[in-house]
N, C-alpha and C positions, 0 to 999 in steps of 0.2 A: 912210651919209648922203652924200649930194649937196649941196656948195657951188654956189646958182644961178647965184653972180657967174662964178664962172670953169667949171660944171660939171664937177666933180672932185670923186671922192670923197675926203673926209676923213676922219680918224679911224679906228678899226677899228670893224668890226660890233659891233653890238651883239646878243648872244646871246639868244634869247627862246625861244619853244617849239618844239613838231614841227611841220617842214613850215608856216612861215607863208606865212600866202595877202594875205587881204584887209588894207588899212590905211587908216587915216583919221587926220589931225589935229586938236584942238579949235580953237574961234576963235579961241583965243587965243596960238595955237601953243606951248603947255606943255608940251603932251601927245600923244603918239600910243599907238592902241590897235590894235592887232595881231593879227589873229584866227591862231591856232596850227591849222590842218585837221586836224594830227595827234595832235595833245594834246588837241584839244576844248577849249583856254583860249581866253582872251583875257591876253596882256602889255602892260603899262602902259609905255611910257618915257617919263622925263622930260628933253625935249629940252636942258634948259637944260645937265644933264649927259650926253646921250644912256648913262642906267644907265635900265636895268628897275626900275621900285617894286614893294616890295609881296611877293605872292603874284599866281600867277598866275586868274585869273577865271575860275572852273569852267562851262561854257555847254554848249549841246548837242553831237549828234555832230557832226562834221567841221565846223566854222565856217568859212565861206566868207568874202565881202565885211562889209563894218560900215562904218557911215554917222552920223556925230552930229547931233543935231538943232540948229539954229542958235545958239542961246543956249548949246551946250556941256552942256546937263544930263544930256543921256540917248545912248545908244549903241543902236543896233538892231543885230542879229547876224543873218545869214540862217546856221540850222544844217544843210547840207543833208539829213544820215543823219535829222535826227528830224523835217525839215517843218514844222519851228518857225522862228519870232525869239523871241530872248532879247534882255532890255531891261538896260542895267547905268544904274545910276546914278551918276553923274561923282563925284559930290562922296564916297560911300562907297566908291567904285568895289565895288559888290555889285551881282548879280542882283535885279530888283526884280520882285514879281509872280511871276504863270504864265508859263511860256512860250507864244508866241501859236502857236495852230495854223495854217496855213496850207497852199499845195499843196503836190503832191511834188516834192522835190529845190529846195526854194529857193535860190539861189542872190546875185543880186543886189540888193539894196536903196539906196534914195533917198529923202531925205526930202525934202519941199518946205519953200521960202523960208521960209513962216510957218513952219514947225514942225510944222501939225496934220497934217500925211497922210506915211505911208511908203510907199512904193510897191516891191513884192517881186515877182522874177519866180521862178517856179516853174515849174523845167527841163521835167518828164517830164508837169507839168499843161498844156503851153502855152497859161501865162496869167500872170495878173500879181495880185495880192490888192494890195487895199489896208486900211492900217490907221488906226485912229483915236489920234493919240497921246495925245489929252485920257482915255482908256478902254483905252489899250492893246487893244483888239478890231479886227477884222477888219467892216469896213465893207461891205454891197452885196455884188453877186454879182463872181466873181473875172473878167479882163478878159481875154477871147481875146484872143490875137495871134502870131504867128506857131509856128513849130516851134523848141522848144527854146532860151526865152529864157534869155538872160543877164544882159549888162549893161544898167543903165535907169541915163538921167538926165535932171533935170527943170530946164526951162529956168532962169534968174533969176527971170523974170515970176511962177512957177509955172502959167505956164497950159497947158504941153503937158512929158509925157515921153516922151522918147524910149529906145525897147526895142530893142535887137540883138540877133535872131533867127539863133543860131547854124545850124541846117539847115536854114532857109529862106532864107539867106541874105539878109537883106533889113532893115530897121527899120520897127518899127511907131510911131507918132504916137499919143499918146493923152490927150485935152482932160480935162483934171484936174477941170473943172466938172460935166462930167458922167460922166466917166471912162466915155469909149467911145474907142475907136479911130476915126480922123479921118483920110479919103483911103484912097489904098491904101497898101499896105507899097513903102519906097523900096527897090530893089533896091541892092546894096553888092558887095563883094569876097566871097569865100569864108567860111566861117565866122565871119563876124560874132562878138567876142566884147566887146569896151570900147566904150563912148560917153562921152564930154564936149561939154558944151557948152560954149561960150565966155563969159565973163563979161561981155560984151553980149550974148546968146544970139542972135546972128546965124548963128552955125554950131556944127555937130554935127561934131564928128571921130570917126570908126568904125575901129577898128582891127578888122580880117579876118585873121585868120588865117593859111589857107593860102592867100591871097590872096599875104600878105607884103607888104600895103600901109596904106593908111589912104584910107578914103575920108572925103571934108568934102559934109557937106548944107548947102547952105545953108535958115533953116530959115524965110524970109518966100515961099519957093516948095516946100519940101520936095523939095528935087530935089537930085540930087550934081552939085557944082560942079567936083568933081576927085578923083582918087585919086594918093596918090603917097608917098613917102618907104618906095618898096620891101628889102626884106632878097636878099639874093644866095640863087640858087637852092639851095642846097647848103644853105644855112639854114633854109630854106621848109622841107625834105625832114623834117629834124630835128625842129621845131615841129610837123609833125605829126603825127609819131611820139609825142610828151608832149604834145599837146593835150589838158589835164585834161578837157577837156567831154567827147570823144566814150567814155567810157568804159561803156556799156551800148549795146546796140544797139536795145534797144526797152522803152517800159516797165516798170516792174517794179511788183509790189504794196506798199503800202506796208510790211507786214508782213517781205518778201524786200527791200525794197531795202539794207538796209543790208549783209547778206551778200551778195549778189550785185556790189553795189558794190567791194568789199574783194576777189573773184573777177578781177573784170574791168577794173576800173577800174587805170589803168597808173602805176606805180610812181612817188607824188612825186621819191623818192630817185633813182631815176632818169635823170631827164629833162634833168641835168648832163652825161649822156652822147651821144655824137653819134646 
């Protein structure tokens, strides 16, 4: 845990499952929920003590990112081995429902401002699905946009999200109203892999990769205003040696991906190392 007053960690870690990836807080900050990639859970901590509650939250294979939806009730998980989100509900912390089917390799998820839309990008689909959260279903046809998306976030307004398009290097814009993509894709740093928008949604910050930078869109011209707060080359080198994304080099069927993932894909444990 990070103290924001003086940016210092405090306390000791808090122990949760294998290999955790994605995390998200409730609005209320009570709570964070933890997707485990190598456990397949989800861990609950309860911040006030930073302890784990609970049991851990059995979800699909590899659990990437997870995103709550604004009121706190529900949690979306992108599973990527099974091509699912799995939905938990806050208050039982249990799986609720089917898990949603969506494209392969999901990875990233965002909810918009109101609640009603998730928005999932799907790595090896390059595309985006969207979901309906009133139905938990999959809305409309899934939303091209570049080669092998990742990260998506959707402004405050909700009326545009923005997709970081890992091997196209690039971000895709995509109008929530009618959910197409809008202009051309903004070219960025290497690898594109995090987007944030800013809490007056005047800019997107991109964090690249093997870039080792971060580029900022501003996003009332969708153009990059700057890149900068780079890592020393020797860093760079490392990063993407354990770059989680590139770990297949082409497709796989859905049927193969999950063993061919577990083949090729490069060791979470790993990536500690230089």
């Amino acid at each position: 845990m990070i103290d924001t007053a003086t940016n210092t960690v405090v306390g000791t870690p808090v122990p949760v499952g294998t290999n955790p990836f994605g995390v998200a807080v409730t609005p209320d900050g009570k709570h964070a929920y933890v997707a485990n990639d190598g456990s397949n859970n989800i861990s609950v901590i309860d911040t006030a003590t930073n302890t784990v509650m609970g049991s851990p939250i059995t979800v699909g294979s590899q659990p990437f990112f997870v995103a709550l939806t604004p009121d706190g009730k529900q949690v979306y998980v992108a599973n990527r081995d099974s091509n699912t989100v799995s939905v938990i509900d806050t208050a039982s912390n249990m799986v609720v429902g089917s898990p949603i089917t969506v494209g392969t390799a999901p990875y990233g998820v965002a909810v918009t401002p109101d609640g009603k839309r998730v928005y999932v990008t799907n790595y090896f689909s390059n595309n985006v699905s969207v979901i309906d959260t009133t139905t938990n279903t999959v809305v409309g046809s899934p939303i091209t946009v570049g080669a092998n998306p990742i990260g998506v976030a959707v402004t405050p307004d909700g009326k545009r999200a923005y997709v970081a398009n890992d091997s196209s290097n690039n971000v895709s814009v995509i109008d929530t109203t009618t959910n197409t993509v809008v202009g051309s894709s903004i070219t960025v740093g290497t690898n594109p892999f995090g987007v944030a928008v800013t809490p007056d949604g005047r800019h997107a910050y991109v964090a690249n990769q093997s870039s080792n930078n971060v580029s900022v869109i501003d996003t009332a011209t969708n153009t990059v205003v700057a890149s900068q707060w780079g890592l020393p080359p020797s860093a760079g080198a490392s990063c993407r040696r354990r770059r989680p994304c590139r770990f297949l080099p082409s497709a796989p069927s859905s049927s193969s991906l999950s063993t061919r993932t577990k083949q090729k894909m490069p060791s979470h444990s790993s990536r500690a190392s230089p």
